[in-house]
matplotlib code that plots the C-alpha trace (Angstrom):
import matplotlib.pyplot as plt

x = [3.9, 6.2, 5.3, 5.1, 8.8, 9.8, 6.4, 6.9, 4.7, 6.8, 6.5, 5.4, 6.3, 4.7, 6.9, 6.1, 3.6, 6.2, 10.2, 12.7, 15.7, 16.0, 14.1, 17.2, 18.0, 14.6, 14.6, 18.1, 16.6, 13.6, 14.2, 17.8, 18.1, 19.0, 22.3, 22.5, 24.8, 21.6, 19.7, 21.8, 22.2, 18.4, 17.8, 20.1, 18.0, 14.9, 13.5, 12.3, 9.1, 6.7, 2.9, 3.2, 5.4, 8.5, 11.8, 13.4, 17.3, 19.5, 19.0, 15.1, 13.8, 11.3, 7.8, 5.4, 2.7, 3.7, 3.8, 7.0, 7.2, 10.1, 11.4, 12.3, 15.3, 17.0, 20.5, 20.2, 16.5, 16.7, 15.6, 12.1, 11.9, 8.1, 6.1, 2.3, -0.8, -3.4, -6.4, -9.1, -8.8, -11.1, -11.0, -11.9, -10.7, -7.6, -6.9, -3.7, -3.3, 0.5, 2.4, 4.1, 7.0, 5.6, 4.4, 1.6, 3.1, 6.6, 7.5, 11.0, 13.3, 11.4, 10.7, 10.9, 9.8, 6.5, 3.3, 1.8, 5.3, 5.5, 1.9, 2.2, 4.8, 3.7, 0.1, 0.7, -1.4, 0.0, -3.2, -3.4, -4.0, -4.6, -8.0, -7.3, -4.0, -2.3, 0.3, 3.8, 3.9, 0.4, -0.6, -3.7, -5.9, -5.6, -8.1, -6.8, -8.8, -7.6, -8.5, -9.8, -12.9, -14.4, -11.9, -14.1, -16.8, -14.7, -13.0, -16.5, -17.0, -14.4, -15.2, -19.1, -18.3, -20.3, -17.5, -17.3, -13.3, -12.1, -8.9, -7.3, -4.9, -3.0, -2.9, -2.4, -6.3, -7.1, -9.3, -12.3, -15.7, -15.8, -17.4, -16.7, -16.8, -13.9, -13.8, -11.4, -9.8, -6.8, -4.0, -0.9, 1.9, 5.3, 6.7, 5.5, 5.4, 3.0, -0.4, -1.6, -5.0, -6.3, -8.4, -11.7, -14.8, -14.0, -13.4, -11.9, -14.1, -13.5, -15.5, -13.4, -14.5, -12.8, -12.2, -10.8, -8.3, -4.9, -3.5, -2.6, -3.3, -6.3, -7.6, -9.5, -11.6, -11.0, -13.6, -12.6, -16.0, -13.8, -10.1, -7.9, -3.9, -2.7, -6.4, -6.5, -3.0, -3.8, -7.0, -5.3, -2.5, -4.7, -6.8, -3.8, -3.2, -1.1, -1.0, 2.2, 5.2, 4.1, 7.0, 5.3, 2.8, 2.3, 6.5, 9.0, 11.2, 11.3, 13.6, 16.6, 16.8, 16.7, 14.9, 11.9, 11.6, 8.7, 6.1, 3.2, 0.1, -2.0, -4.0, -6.1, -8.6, -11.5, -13.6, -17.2, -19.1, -21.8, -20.0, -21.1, -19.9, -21.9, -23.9, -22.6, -22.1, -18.2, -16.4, -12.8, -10.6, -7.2, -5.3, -2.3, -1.9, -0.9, 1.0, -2.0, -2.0, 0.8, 4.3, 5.5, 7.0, 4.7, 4.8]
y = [11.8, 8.9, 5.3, 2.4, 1.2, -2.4, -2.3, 0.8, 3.8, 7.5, 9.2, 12.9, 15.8, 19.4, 22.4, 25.5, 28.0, 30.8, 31.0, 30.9, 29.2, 26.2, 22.7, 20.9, 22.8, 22.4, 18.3, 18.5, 20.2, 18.9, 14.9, 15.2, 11.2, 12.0, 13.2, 15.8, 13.8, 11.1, 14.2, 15.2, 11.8, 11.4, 14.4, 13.5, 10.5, 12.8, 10.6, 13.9, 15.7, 18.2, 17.8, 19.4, 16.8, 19.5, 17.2, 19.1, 20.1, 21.3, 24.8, 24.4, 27.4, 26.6, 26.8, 27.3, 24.6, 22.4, 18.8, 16.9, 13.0, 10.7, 7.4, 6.6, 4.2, 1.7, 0.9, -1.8, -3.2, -5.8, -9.5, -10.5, -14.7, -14.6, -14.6, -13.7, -15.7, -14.8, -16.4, -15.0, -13.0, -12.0, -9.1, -6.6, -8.0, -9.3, -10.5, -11.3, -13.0, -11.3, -12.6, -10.3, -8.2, -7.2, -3.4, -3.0, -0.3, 0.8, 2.4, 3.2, 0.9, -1.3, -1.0, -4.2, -6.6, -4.9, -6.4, -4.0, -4.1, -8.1, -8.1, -6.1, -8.0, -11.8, -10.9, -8.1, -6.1, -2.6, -1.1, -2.8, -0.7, -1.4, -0.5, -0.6, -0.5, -2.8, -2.5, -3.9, -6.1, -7.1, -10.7, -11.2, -10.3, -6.8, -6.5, -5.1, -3.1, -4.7, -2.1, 2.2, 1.6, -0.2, 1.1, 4.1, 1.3, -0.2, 2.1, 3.6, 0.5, 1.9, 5.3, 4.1, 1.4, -1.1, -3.7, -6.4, -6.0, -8.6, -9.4, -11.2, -10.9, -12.2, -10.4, -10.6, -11.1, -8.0, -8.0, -7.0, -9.0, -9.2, -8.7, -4.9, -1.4, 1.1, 4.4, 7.4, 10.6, 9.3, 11.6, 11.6, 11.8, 13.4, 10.7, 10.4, 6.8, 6.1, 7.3, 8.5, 9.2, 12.4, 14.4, 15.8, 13.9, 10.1, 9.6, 5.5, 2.5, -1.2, -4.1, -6.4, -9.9, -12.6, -16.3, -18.2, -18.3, -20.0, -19.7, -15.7, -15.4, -14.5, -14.7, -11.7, -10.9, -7.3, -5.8, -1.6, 0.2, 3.2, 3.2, 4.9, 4.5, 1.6, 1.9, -1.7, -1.5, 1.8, 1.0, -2.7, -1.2, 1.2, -1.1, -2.6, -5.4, -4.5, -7.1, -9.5, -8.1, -5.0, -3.1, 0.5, 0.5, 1.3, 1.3, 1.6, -1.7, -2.4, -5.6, -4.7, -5.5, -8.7, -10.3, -12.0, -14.3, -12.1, -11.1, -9.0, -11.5, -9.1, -10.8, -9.4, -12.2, -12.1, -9.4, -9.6, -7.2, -7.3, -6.4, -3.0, -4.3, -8.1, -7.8, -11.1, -11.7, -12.0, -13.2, -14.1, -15.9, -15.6, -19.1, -17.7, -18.1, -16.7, -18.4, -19.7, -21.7, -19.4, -20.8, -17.6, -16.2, -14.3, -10.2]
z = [-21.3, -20.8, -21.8, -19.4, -19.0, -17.9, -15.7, -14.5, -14.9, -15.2, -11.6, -11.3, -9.3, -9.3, -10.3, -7.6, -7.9, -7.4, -7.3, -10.5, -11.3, -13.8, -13.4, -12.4, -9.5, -8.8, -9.0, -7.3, -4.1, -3.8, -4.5, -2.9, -3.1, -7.0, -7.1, -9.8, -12.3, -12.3, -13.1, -16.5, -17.5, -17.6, -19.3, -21.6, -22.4, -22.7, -20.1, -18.0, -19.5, -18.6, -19.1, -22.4, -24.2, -23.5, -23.0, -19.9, -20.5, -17.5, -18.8, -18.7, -16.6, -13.7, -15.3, -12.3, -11.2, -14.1, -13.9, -14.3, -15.5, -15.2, -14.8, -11.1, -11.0, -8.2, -8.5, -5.7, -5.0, -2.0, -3.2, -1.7, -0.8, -1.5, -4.2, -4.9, -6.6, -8.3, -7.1, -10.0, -13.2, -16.1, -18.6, -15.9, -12.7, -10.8, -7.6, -6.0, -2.3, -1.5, 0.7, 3.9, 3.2, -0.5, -1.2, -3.3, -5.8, -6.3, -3.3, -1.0, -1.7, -4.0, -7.5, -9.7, -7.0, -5.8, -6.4, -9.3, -11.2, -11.1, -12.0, -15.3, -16.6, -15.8, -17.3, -19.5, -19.1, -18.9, -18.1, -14.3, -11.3, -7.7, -6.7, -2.9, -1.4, 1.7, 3.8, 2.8, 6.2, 6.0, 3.8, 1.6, -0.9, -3.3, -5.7, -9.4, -12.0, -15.4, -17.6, -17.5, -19.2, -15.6, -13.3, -11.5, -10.7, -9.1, -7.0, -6.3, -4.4, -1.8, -2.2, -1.0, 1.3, -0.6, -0.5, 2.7, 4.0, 6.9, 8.0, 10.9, 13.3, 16.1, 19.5, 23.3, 25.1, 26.7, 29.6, 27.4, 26.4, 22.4, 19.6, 20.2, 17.7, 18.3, 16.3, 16.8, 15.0, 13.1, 11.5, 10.0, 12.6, 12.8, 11.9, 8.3, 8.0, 10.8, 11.8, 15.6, 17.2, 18.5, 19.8, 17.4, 15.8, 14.9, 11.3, 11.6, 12.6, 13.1, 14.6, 16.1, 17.0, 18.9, 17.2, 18.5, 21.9, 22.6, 25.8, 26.0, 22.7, 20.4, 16.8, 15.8, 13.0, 11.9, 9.7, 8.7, 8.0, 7.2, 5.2, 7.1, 6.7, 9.2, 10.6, 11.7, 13.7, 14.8, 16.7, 17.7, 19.9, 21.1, 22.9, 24.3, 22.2, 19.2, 16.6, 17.3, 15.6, 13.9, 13.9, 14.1, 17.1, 19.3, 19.6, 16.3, 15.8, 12.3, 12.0, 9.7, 5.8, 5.1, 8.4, 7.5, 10.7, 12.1, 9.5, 11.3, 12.0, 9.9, 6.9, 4.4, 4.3, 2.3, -0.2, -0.7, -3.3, -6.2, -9.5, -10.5, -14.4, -14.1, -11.3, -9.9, -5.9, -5.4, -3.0, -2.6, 0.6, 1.1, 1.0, 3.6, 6.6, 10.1, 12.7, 14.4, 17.1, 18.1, 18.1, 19.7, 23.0, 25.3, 24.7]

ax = plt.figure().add_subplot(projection="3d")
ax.plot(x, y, z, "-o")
ax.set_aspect("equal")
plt.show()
């Protein structure tokens, strides 16, 4: 209902299925971050519309289960030190190798500077989508559908598991022989920005092999069978060896805004997959790095 703006695709939030009242009070309660002055000036601008094409005004009444588009807006968007490359690109692929620190799609406090956004408008192409999301504090490769026509083959890759994922990571040794498989039940937790195990039928796997050794330290090879949210830390810590500096697991300490002196040793390194559009073998390698041999004090 809204066009692509700057880079930025309109957001969308659901009306209720029952209540009354008018919209505004609706987007007032519900995304509280808004104060309602930013509300009436965007409204103003016609820049909030319903599924229909219906420009919302503050006297709008709530029409139930409808969707509403607008333009989400930063007034301050931290600066990000980093920048991404694009190691391959053709009229139906992309893929970037992003550096730590960087979300994926616009997301909390970043807008302008995350990966989708900055790819949109250095290529244009308005039409570019991540087919697979990583974390913001993990490194490496996201592969990009280019255009809607392909896009569902692409994703059905995921969606089948017929796409090769590793990654790598530095962690304490445990007292453990490796190569090893670890599957458990993981849910959302709580605390909605992390994930926990528990109890019930496993629906998370990942084999885990060991590369190399340094002292304490080891290089692991991480390879997700399944895609759960923060699957690869989740299952890490764990097994008693959390990946060096996450900031979520198995404890919280997120460094504050602005520190970029311990980037989690977490790297999205390679893709492998046949091309369900050209049938050709791909395979792709992440040219970053993680601090290995490990620099670092002991955990």
């Amino acid at each position: 209902m809204l066009p692509l703006r700057d880079g930025v695709a309109p957001s969308c939030v659901v009306l209720p299925s029952r209540g009354g009242g008018t919209v505004l009070r609706f987007l007032v309660e519900r995304l509280s971050a808004v104060p309602e002055s930013e509300w009436l000036d965007r409204m103003a601008r016609g820049e909030v519309v319903s599924e229909h094409g219906e420009v919302i005004t503050p006297e709008t009444p709530l029409r139930l289960g409808v969707r509403l588009y607008y333009y989400r807006e930063l007034r301050h968007e931290p600066s990000l030190p980093f920048s991404e490359t694009v190691i391959y690109r053709d009229d139906h692929l992309l893929v970037a190798d992003k550096p730590h620190f960087m979300p994926v799609i616009p997301t909390g406090r970043y807008l302008q500077r995350s990966l989708l956004v900055r790819l949109r408008k250095q290529w244009g192409l308005p039409d570019l989508s991540p087919v697979h999301r990583i974390d913001r504090d993990t490194a490496g490769l996201v592969l990009f559908s280019v255009q809607r026509s392909t896009r569902d083959a692409y994703q059905a890759l995921f969606r089948e598991r017929m796409i090769r994922k590793t990654y790598e990571a530095v962690a304490a040794l445990p007292p453990q022989l490796w190569p090893c498989e670890y599957h458990s039940r993981i849910e959302e937790s709580p605390q909605f920005f992390r994930m926990h195990e528990v109890p019930g039928p496993a629906n998370s796997l990942t084999r885990i092999a060991l590369l190399e050794q340094s002292g304490p330290w080891g290089l692991f090879q991480l390879e997700p069978i399944t895609g759960r949210r923060h699957q690869l830390r989740v299952h890490m810590a764990a097994l008693g060896m959390p990946v060096h500096h996450d900031p979520f697991y198995p404890v919280v300490n997120d460094p504050p805004e602005g520190d970029y002196s311990r980037p989690l040793q977490l790297l999205a390194r390679s893709l492998e997959f046949q091309d369900p559009v050209t049938g050709q073998r791909r395979f792709y390698r992440s040219q970053r790095s993680l601090n290995w041999p490990p620099q670092i004090e002991a955990t």
